[in-house]
N, C-alpha and C positions, 0 to 999 in steps of 0.2 A: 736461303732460309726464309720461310713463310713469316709471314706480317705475327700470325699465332705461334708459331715457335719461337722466332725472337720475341715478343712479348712474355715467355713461359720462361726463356732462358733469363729475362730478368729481373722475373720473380725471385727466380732462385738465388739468383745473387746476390738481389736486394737483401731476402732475408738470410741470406750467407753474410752478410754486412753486419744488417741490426744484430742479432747474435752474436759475432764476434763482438761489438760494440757492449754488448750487456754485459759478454766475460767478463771484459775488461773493468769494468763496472761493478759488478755483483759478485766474480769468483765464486760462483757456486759451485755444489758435487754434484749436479748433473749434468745433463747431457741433453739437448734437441736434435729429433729426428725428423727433418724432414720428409716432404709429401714422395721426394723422386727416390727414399731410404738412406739418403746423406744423414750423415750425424755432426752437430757441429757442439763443441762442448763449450760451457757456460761457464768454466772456470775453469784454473790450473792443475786440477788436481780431482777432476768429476771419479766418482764411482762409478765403477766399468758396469755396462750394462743396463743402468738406471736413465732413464728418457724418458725423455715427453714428446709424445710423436703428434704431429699435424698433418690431419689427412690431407688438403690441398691448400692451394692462394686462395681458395674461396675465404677458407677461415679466418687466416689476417686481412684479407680484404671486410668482411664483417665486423671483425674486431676494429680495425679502421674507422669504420663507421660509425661505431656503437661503442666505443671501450668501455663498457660498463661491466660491474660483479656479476649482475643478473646474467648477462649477454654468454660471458664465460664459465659460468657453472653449465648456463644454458648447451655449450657447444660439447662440454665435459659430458654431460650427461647423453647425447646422441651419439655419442661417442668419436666425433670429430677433433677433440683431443681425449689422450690417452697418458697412461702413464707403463711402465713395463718395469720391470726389475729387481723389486719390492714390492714389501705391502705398502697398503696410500700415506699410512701414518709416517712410516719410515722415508717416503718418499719426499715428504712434507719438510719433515726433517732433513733432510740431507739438499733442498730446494732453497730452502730460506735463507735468508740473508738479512743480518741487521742494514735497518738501514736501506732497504731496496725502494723503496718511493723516493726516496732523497737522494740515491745511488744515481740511478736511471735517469731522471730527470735532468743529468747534466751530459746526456749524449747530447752528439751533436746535432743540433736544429735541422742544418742542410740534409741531415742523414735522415732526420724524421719525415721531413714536407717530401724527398725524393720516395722513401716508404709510400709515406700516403697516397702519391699520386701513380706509384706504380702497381697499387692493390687496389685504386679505388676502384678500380674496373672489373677489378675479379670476378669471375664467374660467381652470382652469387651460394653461398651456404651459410643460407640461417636458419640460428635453432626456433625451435618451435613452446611455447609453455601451456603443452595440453599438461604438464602434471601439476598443477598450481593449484592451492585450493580458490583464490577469487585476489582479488587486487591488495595488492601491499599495503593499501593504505587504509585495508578494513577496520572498524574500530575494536576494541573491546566488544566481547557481548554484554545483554546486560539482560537476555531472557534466555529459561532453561532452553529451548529451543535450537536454539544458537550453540549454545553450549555441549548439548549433545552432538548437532553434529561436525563440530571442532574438532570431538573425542573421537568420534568415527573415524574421521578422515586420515587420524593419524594410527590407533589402536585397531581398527577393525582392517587392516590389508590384509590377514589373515593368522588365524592361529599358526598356521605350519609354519611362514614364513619366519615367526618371532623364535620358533622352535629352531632356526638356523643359527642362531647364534647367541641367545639365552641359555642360562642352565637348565639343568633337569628341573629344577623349580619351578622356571620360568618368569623369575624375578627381575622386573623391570628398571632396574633403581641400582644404585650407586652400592659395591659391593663393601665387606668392609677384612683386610688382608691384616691377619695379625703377622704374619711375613709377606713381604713383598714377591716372595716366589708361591705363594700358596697356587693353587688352583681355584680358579672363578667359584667353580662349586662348593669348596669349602669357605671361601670368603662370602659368599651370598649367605650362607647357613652362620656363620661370626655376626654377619646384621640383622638375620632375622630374629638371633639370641637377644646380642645386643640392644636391638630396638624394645624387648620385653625385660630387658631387666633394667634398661630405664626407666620405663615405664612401670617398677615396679609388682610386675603380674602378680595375682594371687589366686588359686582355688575358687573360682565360684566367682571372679572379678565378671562383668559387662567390657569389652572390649568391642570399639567403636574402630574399622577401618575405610576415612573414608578414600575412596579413587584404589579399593581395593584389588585392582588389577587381575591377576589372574590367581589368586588367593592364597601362595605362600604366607602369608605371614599369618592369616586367618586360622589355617591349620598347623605352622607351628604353633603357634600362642595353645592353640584347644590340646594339643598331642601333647604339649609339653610345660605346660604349665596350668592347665586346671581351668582355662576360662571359658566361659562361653562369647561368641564373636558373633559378630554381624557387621558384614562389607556391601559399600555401593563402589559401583562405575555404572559409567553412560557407555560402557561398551557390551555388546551384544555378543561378540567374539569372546573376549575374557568372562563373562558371565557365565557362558557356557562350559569352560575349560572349568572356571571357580566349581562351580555344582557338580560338577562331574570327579571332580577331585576330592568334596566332601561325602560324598556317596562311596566312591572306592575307598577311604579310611575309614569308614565307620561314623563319621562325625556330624549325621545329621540331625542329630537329636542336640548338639552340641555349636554348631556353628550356619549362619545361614549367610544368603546373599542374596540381593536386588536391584535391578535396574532404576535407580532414584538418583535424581540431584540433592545432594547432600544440603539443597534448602527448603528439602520438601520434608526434611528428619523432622522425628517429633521423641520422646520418650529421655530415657536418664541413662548415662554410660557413668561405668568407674573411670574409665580410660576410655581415649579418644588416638587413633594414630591419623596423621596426616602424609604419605611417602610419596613424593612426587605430584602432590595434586593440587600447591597454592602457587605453581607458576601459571598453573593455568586460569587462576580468578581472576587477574589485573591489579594492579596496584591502587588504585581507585576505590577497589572491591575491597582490600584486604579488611578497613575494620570492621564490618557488616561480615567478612568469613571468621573475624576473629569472635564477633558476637556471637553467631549463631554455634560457632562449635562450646563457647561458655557457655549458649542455653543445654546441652546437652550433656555437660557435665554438673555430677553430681558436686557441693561442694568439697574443698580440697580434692575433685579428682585429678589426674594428672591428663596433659596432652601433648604429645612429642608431634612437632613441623621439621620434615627433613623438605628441604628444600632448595633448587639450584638458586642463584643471586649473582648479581654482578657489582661489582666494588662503586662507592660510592663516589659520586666527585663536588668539587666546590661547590657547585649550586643546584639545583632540582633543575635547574633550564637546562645545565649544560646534561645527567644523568635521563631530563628525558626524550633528548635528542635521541631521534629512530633514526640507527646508524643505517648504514646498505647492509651490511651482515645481517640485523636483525631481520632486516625487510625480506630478507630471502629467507630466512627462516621461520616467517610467521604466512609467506605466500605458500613456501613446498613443503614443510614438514609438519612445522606445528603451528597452526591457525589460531588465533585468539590467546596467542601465548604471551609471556611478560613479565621478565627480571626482574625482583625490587631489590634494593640492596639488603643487608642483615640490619642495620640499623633504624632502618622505617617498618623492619618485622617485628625489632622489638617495640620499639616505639605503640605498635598497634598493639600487643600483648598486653603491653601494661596498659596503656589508657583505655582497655576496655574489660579489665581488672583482673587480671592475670598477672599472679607473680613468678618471674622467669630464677628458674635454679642452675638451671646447665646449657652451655651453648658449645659446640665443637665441630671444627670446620674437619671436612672430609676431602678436602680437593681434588689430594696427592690419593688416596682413595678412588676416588671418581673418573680422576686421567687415564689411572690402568684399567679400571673397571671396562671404558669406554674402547679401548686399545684393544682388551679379549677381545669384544664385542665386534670390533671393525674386524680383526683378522679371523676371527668365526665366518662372519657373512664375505667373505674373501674369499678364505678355505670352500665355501660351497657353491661360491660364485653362479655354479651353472643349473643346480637345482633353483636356486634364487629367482634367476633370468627366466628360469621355464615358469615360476610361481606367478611373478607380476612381472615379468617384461625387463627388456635391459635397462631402459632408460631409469622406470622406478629403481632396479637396483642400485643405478648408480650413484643415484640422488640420496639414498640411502647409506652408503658407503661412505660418501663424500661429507655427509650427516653428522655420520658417529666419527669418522676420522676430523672431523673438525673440532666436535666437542672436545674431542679426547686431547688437541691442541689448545685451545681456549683454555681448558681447564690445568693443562700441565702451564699454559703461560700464566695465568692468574686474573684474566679477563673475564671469567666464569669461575663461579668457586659454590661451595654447597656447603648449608649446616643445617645439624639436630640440633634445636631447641626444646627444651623442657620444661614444661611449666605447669602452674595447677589452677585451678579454678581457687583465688586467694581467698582465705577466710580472716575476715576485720582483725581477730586477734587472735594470741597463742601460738604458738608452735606451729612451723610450716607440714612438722610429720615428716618430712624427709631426713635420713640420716647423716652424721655429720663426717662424712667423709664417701670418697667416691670408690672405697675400696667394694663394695658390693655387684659393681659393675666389671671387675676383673676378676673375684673369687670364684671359686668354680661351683656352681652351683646344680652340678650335673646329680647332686643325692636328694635336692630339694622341690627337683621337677615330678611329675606326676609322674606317673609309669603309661 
């Protein structure tokens, strides 16, 4: 046997070891498949068919060298590891194990240092991060500049692309399932209701949406409830879709839309909606976005903030600690991005004098939301791949299959706030009970 096949022959065994060692360990439901199509399972009891295949000893040889988060999305997305058998969500699920950083840790040492030294040599396979927007450790923006092209990088990959796994609407945002079995399509259309009867619409209202997306809610609000709208994004892409869809309804005399950063607004709205678009200011930024959306309400009007947040912890040092998760999520997907908790959203509301009426967390909402969303762009996998490339797919997949965990675990969670531009005194005008946000108000809409 060659100097190179015994070295190959004890790769395989090595990682025929460390595997067994993790079963032992982790008792997970799946299964590894080796680079020579060996499969060695990771617990007592895996589901058949579900793997995570490694293309060679390059792989664990890099990982070896690099164990970092970055390193291994990194090799995920080149597709040097892999998953098979399920969709990612479900794979995720069936993968995890409480307790696996503290599990693992207690293999045996001899077993790790023999690993290291038998891959350090590995042929090497390293990933590469051409899809990155610029360094992890970029700041906040703090000019429109920046901020537009933040929005690009992640909104402009292409209309068609988003059309793989969005609704007919092509609503960007967190759906809302008055059954758990509903269809994406009918729950996207439950929040774009919902968001207007919070908001209280009326006939003839000024409806402010800003990070307007690709204009659902713009044109339900004008179709179905009487108002006229006006939406910003800094995307180019959605803009385009937006006008193109107030045109085919008839609604341009009724609703419009513009390429502006929403601190460039000037004039007076009844309502203001904000869906999806104060994770992207910074937490720094918030009372300066909570000012400026009070300059544009009329008094008493009202302003709903739907927005993702991550749960609060004992002290501001330890909440603004930039985990590794975030860092990969603000280098490959969303740039200039930034969790605050709900309780420094209120905080900003009122101290810049807004009085808050209704808060309601969407989570369990958002988890499934996220879940359609991952096994749509699944389902099309190969149209996707031909749009932007395997790699961007998969970074993609790996994306919304994450959120859709984050948020079913409760490390990412989302709420509607509701609030108005306060007046000194009297009556806040809002009614005293929250039954008008469940009545059916299907004879009170416009025709």
């Amino acid at each position: 046997m060659s100097r190179k096949t015994k070295a190959q022959a004890n790769q395989l065994a090595l990682a025929r070891e460390l595997f067994a060692a993790l079963a032992e360990k982790l008792d997970s439901r799946i299964s590894i498949r080796l680079w020579d199509g060996s499969v060695v399972p990771l617990g007592h009891d895996p589901q058949p068919g579900v793997e995570l295949s490694i293309a060679d000893p390059g792989v664990i040889g890099s990982l070896v060298r690099r164990p970092t988060p970055d390193n291994l999305i990194a090799h995920y997305a080149q597709g040097h590891l892999d998953f098979h058998g399920t969709d990612l969500v479900s794979f995720m699920e069936l993968a995890r194990v409480k307790g696996s950083r503290r599990r693992s840790r207690s293999i045996s040492k001899s077993l790790i240092a023999r690993v290291a030294l038998g891959f350090a040599f590995a042929k090497k396979t390293e990933a590469s991060n051409e899809l990155r927007f610029g360094s992890e450790d970029r700041r906040l923006p703090n000019k429109p500049a920046d901020n537009r092209a933040f929005i690009q990088f992640h909104y402009d990959v292409s209309n068609d692309f988003y059309k793989l796994f969005l609704d007919n609407e092509m609503v960007y945002s967190c759906a809302y399932f008055r059954d758990w079995n509903e269809s994406l399509e009918q729950a996207q259309q439950n929040k774009l209701d919902m968001i207007c009867r919070k908001l209280r619409l009326q006939p003839g209202d000024r409806l402010l949406d800003i990070g307007c997306g690709w204009g659902a809610l713009l044109c339900h609000a004008a179709e179905h409830y009487g108002v006229t709208a006006h939406g910003v994004t800094l995307s180019d892409a959605q803009l385009e879709i937006t006008r193109k869809k107030i045109a085919e309804r008839g609604l341009s005399g009724r609703v419009t839309a513009e390429l502006r950063d929403y601190i460039d607004l000037g004039g007076k709205f009844d309502k203001v909606s904000s869906i999806g678009m104060a994770e992207h200011v910074g937490i720094d930024n918030l009372p300066a976005y909570m000012n400026k959306i009070r300059s544009l309400l009329v008094p008493g009007g009202l302003f709903l903030n739907h927005a993702i947040t991550r749960p609060a912890k004992r002290t501001q040092k330890a909440f603004r600690r930039n985990s590794a998760e975030r860092r990969l999520l603000t280098k490959y997907v969303f740039p200039g991005g930034e969790l605050d908790h709900q309780g420094h959203v209120l905080d900003c509301m009122e101290s810049t004098g807004f009085e808050v009426h209704d808060v309601e967390g969407w989570r369990d909402h958002y988890g499934l939301t996220c879940r359609h969303w991952a096994e749509r762009l699944q389902a099309n996998r190969d149209q996707a791949i031909a749009m932007v490339g395997e790699e961007k797919y998969r970074m993609w997949i790996l994306y919304l299959a994450g959120v859709c965990m984050a948020l079913t675990d409760g490390t990412a969670r989302i709420f509607q706030t509701v609030a108005s531009n306060r007046v000194e005194k009297g009556h806040s005008g809002m009614p005293p009970t929250r039954e008008h946000l469940y009545a059916d108000h299907a004879a009170r809409r416009a025709a």
